[in-house]
KOLGU-4560 file (N, C-alpha, C; in nm, 3 decimals, padded with zeros to 5 digits):
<recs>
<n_xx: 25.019 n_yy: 00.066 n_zz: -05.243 ca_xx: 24.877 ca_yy: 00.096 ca_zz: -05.253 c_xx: 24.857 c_yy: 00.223 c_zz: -05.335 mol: A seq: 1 type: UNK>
<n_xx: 24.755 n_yy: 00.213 n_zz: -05.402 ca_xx: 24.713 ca_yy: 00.331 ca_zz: -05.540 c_xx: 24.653 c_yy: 00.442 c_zz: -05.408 mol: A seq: 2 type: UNK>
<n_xx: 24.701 n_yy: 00.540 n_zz: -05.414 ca_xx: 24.638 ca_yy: 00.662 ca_zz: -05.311 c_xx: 24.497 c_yy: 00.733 c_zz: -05.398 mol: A seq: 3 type: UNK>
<n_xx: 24.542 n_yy: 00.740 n_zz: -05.529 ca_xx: 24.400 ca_yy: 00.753 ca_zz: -05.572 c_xx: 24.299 c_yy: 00.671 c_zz: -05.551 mol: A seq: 4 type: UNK>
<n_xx: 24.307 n_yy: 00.561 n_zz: -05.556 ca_xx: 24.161 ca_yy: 00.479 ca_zz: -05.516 c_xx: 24.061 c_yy: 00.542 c_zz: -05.403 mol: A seq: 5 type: UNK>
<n_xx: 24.163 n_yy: 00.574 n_zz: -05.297 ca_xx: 24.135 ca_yy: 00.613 ca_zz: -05.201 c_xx: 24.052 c_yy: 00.775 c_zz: -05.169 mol: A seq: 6 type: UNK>
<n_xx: 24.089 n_yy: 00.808 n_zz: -05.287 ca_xx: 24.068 ca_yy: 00.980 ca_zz: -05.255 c_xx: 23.915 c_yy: 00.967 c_zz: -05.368 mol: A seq: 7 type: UNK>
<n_xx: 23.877 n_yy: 00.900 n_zz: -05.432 ca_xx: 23.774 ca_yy: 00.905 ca_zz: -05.487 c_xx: 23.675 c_yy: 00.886 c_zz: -05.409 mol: A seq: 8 type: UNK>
<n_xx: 23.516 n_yy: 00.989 n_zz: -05.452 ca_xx: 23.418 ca_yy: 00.941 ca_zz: -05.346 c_xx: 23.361 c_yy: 00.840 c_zz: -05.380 mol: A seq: 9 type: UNK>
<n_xx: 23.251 n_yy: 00.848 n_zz: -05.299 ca_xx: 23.197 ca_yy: 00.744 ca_zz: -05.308 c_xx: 23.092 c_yy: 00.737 c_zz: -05.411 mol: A seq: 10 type: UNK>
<n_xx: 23.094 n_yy: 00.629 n_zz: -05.476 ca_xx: 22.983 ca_yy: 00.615 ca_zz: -05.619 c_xx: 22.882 c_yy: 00.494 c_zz: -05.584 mol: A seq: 11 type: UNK>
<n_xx: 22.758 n_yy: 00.507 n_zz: -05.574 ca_xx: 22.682 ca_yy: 00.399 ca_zz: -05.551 c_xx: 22.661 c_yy: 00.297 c_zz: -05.638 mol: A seq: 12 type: UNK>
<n_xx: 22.668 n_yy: 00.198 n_zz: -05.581 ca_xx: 22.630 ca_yy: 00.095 ca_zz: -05.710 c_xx: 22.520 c_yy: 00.110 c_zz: -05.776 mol: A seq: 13 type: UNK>
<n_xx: 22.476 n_yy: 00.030 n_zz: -05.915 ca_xx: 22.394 ca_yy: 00.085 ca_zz: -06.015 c_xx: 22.186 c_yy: 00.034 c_zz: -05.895 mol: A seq: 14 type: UNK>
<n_xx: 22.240 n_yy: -00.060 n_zz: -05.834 ca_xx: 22.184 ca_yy: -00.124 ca_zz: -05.754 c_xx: 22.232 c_yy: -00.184 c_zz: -05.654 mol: A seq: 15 type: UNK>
<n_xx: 22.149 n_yy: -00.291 n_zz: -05.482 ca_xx: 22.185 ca_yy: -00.330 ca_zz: -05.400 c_xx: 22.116 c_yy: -00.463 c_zz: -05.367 mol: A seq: 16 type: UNK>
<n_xx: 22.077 n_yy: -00.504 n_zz: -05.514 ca_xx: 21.968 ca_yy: -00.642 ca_zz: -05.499 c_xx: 22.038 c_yy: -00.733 c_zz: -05.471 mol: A seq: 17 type: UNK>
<n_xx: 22.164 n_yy: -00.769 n_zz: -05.459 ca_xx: 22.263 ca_yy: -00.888 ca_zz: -05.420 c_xx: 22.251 c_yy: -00.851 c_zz: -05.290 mol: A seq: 18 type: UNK>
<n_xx: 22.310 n_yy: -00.752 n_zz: -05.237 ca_xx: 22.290 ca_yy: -00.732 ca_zz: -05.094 c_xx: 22.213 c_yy: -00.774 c_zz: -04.989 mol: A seq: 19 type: UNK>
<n_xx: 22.077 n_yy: -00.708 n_zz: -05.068 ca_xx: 21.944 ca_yy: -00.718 ca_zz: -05.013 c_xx: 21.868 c_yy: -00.886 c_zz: -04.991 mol: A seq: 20 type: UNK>
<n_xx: 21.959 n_yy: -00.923 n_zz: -05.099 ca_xx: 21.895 ca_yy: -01.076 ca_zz: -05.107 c_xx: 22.001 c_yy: -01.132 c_zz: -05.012 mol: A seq: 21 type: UNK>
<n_xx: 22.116 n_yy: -01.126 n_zz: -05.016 ca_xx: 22.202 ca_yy: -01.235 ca_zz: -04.932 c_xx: 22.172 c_yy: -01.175 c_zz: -04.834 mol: A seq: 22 type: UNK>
<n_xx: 22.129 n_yy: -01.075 n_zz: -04.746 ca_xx: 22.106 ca_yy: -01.044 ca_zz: -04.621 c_xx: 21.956 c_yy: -01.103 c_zz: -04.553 mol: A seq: 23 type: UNK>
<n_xx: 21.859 n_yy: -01.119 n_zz: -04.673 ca_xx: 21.740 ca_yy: -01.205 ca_zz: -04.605 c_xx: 21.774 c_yy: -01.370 c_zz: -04.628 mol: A seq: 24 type: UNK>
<n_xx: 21.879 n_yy: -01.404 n_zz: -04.657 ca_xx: 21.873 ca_yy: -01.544 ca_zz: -04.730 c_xx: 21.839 c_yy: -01.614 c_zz: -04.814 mol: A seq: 25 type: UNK>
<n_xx: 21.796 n_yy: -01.525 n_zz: -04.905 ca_xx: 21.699 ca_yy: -01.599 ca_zz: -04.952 c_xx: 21.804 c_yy: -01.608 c_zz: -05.131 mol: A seq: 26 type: UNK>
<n_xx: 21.800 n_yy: -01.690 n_zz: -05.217 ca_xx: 21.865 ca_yy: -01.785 ca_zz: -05.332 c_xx: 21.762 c_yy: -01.706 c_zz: -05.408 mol: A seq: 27 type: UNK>
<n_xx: 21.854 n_yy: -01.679 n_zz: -05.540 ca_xx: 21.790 ca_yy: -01.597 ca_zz: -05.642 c_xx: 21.674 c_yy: -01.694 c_zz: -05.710 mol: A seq: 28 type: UNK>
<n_xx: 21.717 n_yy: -01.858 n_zz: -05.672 ca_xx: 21.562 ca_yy: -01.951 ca_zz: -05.720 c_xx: 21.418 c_yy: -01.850 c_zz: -05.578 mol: A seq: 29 type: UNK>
<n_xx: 21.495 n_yy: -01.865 n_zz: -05.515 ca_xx: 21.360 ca_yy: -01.819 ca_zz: -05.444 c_xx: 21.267 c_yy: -01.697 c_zz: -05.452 mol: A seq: 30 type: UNK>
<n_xx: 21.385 n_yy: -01.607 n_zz: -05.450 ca_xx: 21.329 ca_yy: -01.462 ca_zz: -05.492 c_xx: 21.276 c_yy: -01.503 c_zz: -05.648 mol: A seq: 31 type: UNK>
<n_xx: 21.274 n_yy: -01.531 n_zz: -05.760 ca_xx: 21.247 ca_yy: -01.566 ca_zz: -05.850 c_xx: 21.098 c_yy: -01.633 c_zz: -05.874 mol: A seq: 32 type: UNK>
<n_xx: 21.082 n_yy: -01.753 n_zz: -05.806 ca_xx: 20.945 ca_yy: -01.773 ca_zz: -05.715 c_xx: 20.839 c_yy: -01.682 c_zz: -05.616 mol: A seq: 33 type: UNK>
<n_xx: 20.906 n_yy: -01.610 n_zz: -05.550 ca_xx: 20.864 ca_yy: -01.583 ca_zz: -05.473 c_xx: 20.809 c_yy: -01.443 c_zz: -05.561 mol: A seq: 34 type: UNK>
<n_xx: 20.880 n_yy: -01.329 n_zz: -05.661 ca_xx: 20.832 ca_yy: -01.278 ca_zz: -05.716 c_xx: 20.711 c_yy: -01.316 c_zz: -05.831 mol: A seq: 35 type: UNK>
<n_xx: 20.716 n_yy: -01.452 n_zz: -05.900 ca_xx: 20.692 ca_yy: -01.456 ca_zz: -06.003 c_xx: 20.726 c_yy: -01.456 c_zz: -06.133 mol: A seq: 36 type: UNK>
<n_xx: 20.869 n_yy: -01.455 n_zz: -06.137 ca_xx: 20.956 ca_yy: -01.474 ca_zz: -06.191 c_xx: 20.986 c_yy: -01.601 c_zz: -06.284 mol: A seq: 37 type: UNK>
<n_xx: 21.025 n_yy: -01.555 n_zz: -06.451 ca_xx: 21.038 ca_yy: -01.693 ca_zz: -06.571 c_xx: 21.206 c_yy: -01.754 c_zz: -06.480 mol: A seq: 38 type: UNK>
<n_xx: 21.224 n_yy: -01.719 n_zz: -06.428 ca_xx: 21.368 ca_yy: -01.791 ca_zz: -06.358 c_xx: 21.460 c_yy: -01.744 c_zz: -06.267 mol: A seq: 39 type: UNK>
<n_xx: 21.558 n_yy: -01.801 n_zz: -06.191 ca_xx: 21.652 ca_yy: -01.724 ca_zz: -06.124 c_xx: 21.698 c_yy: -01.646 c_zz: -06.193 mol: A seq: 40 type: UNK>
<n_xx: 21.755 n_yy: -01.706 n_zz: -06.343 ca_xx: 21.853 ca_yy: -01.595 ca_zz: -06.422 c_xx: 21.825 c_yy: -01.463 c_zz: -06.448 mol: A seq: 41 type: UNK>
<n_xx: 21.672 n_yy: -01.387 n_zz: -06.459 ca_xx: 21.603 ca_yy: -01.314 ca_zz: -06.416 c_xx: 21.668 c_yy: -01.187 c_zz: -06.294 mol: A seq: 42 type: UNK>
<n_xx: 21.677 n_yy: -01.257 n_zz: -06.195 ca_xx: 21.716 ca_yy: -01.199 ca_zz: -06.082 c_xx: 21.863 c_yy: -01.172 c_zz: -06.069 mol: A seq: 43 type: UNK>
<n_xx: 21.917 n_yy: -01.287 n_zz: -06.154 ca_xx: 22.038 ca_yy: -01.263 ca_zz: -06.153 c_xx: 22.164 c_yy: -01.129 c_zz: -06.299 mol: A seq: 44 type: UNK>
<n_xx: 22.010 n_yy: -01.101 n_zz: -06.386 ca_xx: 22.016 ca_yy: -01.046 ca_zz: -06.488 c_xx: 21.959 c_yy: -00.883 c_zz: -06.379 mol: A seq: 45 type: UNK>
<n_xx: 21.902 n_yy: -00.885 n_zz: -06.307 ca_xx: 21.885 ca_yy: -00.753 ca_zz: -06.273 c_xx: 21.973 c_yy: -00.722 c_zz: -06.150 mol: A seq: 46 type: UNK>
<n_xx: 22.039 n_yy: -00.838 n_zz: -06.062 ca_xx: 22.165 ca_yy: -00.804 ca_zz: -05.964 c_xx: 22.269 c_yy: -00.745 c_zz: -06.054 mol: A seq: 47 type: UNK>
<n_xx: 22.300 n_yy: -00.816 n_zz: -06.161 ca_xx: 22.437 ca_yy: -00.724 ca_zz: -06.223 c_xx: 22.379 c_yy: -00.642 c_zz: -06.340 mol: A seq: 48 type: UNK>
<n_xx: 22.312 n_yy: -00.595 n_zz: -06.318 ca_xx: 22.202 ca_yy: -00.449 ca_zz: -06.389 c_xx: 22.270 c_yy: -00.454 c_zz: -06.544 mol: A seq: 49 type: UNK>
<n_xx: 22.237 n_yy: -00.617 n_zz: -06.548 ca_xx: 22.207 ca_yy: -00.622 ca_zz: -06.703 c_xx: 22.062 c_yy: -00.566 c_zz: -06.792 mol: A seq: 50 type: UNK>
<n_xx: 22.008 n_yy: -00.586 n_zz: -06.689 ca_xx: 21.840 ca_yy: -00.551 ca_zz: -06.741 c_xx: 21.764 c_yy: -00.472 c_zz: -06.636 mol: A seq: 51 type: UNK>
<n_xx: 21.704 n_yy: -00.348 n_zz: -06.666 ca_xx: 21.663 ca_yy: -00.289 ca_zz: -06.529 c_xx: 21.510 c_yy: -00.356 c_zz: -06.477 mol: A seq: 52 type: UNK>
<n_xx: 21.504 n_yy: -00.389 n_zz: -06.416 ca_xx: 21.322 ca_yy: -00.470 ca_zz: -06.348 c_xx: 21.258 c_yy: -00.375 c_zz: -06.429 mol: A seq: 53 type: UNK>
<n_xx: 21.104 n_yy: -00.400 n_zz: -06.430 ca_xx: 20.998 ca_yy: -00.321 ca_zz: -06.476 c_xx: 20.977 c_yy: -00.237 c_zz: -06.355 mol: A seq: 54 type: UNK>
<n_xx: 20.879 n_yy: -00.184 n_zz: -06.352 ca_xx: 20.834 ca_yy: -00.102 ca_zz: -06.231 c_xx: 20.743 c_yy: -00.172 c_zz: -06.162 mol: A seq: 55 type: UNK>
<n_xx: 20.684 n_yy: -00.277 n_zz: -06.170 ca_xx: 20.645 ca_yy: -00.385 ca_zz: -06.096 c_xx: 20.716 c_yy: -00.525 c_zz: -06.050 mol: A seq: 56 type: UNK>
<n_xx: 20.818 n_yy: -00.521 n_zz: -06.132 ca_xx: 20.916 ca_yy: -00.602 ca_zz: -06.047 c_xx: 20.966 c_yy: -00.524 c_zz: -05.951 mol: A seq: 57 type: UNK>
<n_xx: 21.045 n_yy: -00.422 n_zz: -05.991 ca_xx: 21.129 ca_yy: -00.323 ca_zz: -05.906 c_xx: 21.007 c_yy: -00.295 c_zz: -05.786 mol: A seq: 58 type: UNK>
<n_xx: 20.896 n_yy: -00.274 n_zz: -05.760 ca_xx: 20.810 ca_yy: -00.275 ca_zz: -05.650 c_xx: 20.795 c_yy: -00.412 c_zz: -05.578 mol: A seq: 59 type: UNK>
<n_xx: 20.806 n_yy: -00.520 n_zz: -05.614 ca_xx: 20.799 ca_yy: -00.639 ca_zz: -05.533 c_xx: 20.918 c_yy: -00.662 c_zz: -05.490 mol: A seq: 60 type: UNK>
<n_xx: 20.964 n_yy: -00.610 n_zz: -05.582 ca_xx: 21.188 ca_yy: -00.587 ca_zz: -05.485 c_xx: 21.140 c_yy: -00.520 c_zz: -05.363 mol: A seq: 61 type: UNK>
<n_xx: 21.082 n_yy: -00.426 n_zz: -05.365 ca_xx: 21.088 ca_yy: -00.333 ca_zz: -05.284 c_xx: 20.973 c_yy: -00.402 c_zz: -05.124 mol: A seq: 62 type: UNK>
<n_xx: 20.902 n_yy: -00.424 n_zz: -05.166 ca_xx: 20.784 ca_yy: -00.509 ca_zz: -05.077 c_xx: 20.888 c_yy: -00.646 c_zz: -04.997 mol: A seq: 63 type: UNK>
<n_xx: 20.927 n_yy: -00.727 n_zz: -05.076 ca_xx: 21.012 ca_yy: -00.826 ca_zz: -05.095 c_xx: 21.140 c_yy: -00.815 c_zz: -04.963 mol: A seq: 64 type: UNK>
<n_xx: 21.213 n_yy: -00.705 n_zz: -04.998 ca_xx: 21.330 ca_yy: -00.675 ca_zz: -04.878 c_xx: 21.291 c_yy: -00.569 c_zz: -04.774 mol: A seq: 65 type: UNK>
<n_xx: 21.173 n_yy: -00.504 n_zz: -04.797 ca_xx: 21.105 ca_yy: -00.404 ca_zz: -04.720 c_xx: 21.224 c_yy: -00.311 c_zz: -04.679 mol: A seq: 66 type: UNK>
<n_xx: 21.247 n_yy: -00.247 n_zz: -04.852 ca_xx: 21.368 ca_yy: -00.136 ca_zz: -04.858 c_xx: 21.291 c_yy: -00.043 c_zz: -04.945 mol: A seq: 67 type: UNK>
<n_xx: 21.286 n_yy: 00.137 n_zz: -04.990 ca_xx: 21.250 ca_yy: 00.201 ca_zz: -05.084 c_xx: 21.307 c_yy: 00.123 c_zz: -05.170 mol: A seq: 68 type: UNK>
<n_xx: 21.272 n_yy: 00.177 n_zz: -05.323 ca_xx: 21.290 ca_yy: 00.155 ca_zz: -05.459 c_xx: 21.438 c_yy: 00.229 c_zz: -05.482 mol: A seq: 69 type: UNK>
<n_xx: 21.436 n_yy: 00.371 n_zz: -05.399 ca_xx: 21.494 ca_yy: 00.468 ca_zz: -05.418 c_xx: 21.640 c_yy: 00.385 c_zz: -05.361 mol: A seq: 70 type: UNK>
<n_xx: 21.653 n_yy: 00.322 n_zz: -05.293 ca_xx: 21.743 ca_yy: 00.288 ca_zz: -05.193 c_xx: 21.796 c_yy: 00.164 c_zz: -05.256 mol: A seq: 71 type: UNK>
<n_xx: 21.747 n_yy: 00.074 n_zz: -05.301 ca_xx: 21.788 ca_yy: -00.053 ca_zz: -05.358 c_xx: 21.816 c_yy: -00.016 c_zz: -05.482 mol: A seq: 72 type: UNK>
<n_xx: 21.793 n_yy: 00.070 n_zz: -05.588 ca_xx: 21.833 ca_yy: 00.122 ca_zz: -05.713 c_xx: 21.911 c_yy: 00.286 c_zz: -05.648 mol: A seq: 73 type: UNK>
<n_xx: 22.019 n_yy: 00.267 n_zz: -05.558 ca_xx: 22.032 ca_yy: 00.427 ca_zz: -05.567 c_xx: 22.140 c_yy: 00.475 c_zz: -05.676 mol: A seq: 74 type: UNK>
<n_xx: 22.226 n_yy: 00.418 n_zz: -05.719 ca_xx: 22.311 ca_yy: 00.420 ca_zz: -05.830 c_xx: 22.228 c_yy: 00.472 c_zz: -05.949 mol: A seq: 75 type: UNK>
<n_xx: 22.112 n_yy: 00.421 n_zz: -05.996 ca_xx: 21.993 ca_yy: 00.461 ca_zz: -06.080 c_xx: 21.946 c_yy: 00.588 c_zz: -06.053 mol: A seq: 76 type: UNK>
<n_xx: 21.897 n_yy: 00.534 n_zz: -05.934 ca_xx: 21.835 ca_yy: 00.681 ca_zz: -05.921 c_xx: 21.928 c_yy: 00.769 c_zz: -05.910 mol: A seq: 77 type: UNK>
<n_xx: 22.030 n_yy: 00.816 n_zz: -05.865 ca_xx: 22.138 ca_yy: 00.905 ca_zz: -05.853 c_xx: 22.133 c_yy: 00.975 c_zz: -06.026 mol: A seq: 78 type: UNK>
<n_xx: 22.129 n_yy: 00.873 n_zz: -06.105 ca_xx: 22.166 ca_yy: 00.928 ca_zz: -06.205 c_xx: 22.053 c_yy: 00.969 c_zz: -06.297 mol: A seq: 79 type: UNK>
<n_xx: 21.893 n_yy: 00.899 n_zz: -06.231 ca_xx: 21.797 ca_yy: 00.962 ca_zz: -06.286 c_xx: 21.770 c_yy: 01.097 c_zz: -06.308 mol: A seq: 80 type: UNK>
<n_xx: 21.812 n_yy: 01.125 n_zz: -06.112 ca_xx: 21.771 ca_yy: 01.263 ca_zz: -06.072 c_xx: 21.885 c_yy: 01.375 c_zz: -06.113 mol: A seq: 81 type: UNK>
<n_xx: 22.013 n_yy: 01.348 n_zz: -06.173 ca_xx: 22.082 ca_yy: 01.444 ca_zz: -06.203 c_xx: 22.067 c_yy: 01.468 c_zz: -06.359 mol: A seq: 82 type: UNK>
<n_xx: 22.017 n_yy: 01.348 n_zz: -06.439 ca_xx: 21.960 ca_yy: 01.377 ca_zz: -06.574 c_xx: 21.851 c_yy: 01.445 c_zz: -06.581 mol: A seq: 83 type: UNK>
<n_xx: 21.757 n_yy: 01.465 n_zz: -06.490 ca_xx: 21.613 ca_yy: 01.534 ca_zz: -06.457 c_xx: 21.617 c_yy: 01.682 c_zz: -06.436 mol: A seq: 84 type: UNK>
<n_xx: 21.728 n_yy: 01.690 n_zz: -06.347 ca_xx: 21.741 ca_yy: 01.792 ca_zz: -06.297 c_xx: 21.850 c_yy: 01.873 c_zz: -06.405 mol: A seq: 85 type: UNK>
<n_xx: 21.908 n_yy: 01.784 n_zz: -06.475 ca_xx: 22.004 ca_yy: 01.865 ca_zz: -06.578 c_xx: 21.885 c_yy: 01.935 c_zz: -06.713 mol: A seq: 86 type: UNK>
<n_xx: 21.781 n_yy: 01.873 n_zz: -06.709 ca_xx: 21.695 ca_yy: 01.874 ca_zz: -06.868 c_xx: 21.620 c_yy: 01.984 c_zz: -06.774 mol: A seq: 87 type: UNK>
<n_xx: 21.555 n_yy: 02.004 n_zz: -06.608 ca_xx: 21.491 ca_yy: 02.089 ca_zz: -06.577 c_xx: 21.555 c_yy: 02.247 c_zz: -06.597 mol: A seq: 88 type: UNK>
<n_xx: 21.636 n_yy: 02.204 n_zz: -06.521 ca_xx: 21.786 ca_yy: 02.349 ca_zz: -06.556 c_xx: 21.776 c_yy: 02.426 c_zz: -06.742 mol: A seq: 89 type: UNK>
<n_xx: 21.768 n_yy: 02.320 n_zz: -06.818 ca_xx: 21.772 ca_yy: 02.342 ca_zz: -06.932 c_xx: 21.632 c_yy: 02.407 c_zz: -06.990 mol: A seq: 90 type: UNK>
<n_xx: 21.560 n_yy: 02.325 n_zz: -06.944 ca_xx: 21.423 ca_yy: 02.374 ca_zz: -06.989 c_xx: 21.364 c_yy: 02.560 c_zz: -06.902 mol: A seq: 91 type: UNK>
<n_xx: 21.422 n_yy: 02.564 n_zz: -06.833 ca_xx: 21.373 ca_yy: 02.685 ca_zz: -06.739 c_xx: 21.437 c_yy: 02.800 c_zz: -06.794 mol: A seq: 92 type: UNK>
<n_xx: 21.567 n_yy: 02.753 n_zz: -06.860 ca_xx: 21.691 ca_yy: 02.822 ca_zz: -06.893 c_xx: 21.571 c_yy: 02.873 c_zz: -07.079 mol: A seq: 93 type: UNK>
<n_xx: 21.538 n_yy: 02.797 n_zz: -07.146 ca_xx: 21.488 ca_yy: 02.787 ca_zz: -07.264 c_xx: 21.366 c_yy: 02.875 c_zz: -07.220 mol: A seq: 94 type: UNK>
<n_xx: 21.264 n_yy: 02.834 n_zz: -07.161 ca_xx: 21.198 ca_yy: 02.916 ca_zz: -07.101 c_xx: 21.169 c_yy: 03.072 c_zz: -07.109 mol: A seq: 95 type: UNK>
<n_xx: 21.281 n_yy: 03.073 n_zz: -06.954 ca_xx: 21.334 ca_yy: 03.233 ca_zz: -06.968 c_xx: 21.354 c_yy: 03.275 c_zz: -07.079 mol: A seq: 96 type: UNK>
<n_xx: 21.451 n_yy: 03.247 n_zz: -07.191 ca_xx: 21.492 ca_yy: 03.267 ca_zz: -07.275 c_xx: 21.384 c_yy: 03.370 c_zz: -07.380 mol: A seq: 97 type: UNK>
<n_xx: 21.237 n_yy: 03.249 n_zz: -07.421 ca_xx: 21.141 ca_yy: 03.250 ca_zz: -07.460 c_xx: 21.072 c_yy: 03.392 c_zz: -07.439 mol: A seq: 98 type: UNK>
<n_xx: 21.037 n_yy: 03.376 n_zz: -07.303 ca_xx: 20.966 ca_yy: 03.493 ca_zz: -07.249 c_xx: 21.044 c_yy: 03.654 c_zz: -07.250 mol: A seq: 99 type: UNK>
<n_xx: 21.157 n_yy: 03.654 n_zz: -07.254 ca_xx: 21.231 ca_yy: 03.778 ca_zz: -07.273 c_xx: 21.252 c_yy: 03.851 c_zz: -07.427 mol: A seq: 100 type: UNK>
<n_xx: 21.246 n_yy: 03.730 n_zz: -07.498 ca_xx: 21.241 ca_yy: 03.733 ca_zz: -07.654 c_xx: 21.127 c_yy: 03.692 c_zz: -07.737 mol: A seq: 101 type: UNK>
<n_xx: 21.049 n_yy: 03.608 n_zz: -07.710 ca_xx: 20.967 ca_yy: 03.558 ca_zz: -07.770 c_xx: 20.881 c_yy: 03.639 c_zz: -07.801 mol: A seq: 102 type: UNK>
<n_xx: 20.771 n_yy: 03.564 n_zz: -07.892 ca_xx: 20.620 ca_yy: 03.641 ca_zz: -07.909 c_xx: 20.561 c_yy: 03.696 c_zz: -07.833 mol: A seq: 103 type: UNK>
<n_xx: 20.565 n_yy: 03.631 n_zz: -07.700 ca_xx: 20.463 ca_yy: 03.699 ca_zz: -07.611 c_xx: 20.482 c_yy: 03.787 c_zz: -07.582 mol: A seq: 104 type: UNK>
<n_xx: 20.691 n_yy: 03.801 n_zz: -07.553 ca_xx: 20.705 ca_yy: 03.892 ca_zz: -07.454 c_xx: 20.674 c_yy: 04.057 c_zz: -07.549 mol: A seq: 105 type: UNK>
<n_xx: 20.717 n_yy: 03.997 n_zz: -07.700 ca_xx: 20.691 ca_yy: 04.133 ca_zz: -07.755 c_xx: 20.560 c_yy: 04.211 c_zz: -07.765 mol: A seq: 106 type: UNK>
<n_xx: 20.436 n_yy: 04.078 n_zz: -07.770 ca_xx: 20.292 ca_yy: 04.184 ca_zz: -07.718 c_xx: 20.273 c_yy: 04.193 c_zz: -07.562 mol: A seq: 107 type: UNK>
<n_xx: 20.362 n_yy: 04.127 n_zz: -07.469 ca_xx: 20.354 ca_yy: 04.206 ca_zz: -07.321 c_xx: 20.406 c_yy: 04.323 c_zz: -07.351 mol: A seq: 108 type: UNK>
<n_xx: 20.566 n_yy: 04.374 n_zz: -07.435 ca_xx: 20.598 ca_yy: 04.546 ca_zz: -07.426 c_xx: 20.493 c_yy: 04.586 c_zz: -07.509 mol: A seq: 109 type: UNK>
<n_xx: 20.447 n_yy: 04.583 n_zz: -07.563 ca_xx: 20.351 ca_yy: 04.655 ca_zz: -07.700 c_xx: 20.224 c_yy: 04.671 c_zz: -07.554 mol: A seq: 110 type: UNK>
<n_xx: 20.178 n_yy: 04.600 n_zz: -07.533 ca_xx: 20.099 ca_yy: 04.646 ca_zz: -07.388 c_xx: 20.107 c_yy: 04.680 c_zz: -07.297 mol: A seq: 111 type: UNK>
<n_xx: 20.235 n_yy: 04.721 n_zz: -07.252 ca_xx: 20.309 ca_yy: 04.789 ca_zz: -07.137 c_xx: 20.312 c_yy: 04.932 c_zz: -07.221 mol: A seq: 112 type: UNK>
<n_xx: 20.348 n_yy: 04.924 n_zz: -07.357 ca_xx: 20.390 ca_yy: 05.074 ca_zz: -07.399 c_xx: 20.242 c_yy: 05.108 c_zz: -07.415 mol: A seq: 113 type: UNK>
<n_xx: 20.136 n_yy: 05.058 n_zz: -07.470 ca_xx: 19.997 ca_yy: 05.108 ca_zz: -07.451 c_xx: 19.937 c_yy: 05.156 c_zz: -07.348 mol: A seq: 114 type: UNK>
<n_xx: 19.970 n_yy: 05.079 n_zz: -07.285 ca_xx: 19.938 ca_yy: 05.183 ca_zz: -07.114 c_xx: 19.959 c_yy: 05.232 c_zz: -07.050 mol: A seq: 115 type: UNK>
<n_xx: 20.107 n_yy: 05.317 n_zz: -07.052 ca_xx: 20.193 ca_yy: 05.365 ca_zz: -07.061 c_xx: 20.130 c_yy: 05.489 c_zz: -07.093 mol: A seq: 116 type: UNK>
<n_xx: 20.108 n_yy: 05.491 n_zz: -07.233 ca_xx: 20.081 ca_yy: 05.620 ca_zz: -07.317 c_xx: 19.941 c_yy: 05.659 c_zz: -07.264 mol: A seq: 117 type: UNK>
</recs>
């Protein structure tokens, strides 16, 4: 047995719509119908996250297995929120940056030294 397999954490899948569906019973013809859906293949194109749902499919997923969005896409979202949070980091970082150097900050000292004097 590979001991590394083992020591890796845990990574969520990109999604849990196979799950979610074989646990209510219900056949990707049905969910397919039952969403509104041009076909099973559809459903079966967003179980192996060939294609991500719209945001109104992905909400009738969600209505559908009466699971969050957040929870049935957490693999997604996992990686939404660390790309979000990587560009926020960045942007705050740019920011700061701005304000210590920038235009403004040089007529904030020019008005600090004016009143000052």
């Amino acid at each position: 047995m590979n001991k590394e397999i083992h020591e890796l954490p845990h990574k969520p899948l990109a999604n849990y719509l196979r799950a979610h569906r074989q646990k209510t019973g219900f056949t990707q013809h049905d969910v397919a119908r039952t969403l509104g859906l041009e076909s099973r293949g559809m459903v079966s194109h967003h179980e192996r996250f060939e294609f991500v749902p719209t945001l109104i499919v992905a909400l009738s997923y969600q209505t559908l297995y009466r699971v969050p969005v957040s929870e049935i896409f957490s693999g997604l979202t996992e990686m939404v929120e660390f790309q979000v949070e990587t560009q926020v980091a960045e942007f705050e970082k740019l920011l700061g940056e701005q304000s210590a150097s920038g235009p403004r900050a040089a007529r904030r000292n020019q008005a600090r030294t004016q009143k000052a004097s």
